[in-house]
N, C-alpha and C positions, 0 to 999 in steps of 0.2 A: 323623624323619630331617632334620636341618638340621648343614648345614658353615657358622659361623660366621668371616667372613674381616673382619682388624680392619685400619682406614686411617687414615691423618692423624696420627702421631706425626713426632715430631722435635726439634728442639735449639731451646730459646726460655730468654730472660733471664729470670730470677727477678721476677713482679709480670705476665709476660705468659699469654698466652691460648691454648687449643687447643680446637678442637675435633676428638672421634675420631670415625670412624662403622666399623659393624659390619652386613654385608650379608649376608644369604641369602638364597639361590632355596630355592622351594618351596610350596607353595598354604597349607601346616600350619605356615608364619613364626606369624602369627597367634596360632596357637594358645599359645605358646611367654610363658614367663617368662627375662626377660631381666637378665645381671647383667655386671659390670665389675667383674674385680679385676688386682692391680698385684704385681709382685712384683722386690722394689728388689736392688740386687748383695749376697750374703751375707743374704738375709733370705728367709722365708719367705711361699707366696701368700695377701694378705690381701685381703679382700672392700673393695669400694668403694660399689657402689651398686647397687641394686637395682631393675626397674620388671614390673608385671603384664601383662597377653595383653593387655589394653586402652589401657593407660599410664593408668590412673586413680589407681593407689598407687603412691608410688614411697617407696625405704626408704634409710638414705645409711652410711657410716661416720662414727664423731664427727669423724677428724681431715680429712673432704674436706665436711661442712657448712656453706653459706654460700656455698662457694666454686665446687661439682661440680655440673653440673645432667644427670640423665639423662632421654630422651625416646626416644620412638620412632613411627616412621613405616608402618603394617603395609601400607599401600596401596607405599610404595617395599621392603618386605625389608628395612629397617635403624632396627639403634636408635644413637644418641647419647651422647657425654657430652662438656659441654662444660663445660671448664676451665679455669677464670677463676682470679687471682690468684694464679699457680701459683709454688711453692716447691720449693728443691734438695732440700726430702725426698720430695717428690714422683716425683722422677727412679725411675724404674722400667719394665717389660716389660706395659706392658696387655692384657690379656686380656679376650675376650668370651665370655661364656658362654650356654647355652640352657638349660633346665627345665622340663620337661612335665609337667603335671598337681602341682607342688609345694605343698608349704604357701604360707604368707604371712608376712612374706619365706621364701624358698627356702630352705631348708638348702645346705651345701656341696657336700652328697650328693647331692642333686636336681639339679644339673648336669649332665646325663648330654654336653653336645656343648662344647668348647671349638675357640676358634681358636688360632692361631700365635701372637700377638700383635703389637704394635706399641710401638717403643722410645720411649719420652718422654725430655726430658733436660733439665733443669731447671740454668741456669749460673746461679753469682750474681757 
């Protein structure tokens, strides 16, 4: 049981920076594999990156590589994705997500908690 609530989106120029963070209460955070995906106007939701209970693996998509760094903090309730070099195809609705007990990376299916998200907006 974790409510995943996602922060820190907004309107930045093409080549600029964001970082999101993703907060839950609850003792069983911890436990929890954590995932960020995006999903742009007229398209459907695609996975961005992926991190374990520990943040010791973390798993990316080809087209945010280089660029998307996920982490996470279990002693604060939240994990991260901080987004460097950021591009107008970028622009989309981020989503955080939870996954208990998953594979490695997490299936889609293995998400059982999603947030609301948070609007990114990438101008160039």
């Amino acid at each position: 049981q974790v409510q995943p609530v996602e922060s820190g989106g907004g309107l930045v120029q093409a080549g600029g920076s964001l970082r999101l963070s993703c907060a839950a209460s609850g003792r069983t955070f911890s436990s929890y594999g954590m995932g960020w995906f995006r999903q742009a106007p007229g398209k459907e939701r695609e996975f961005v990156a992926a991190i374990n209970w520990s943040g010791g693996n973390t798993y990316y998509s080809d087209s945010v590589k280089g660029r998307f760094t996920i982490s996470r903090d279990n002693a604060k309730n939240t994990v991260y994705l901080q987004m460097n070099s950021l591009k107008p195809e970028d622009t989309a609705v981020y989503y955080c997500a939870a996954a208990l007990r998953s594979s490695w990376p997490p299936l889609t299916r293995d998400y059982a908690y999603w947030g609301q998200g948070t609007q990114v907006t990438v101008s160039s």
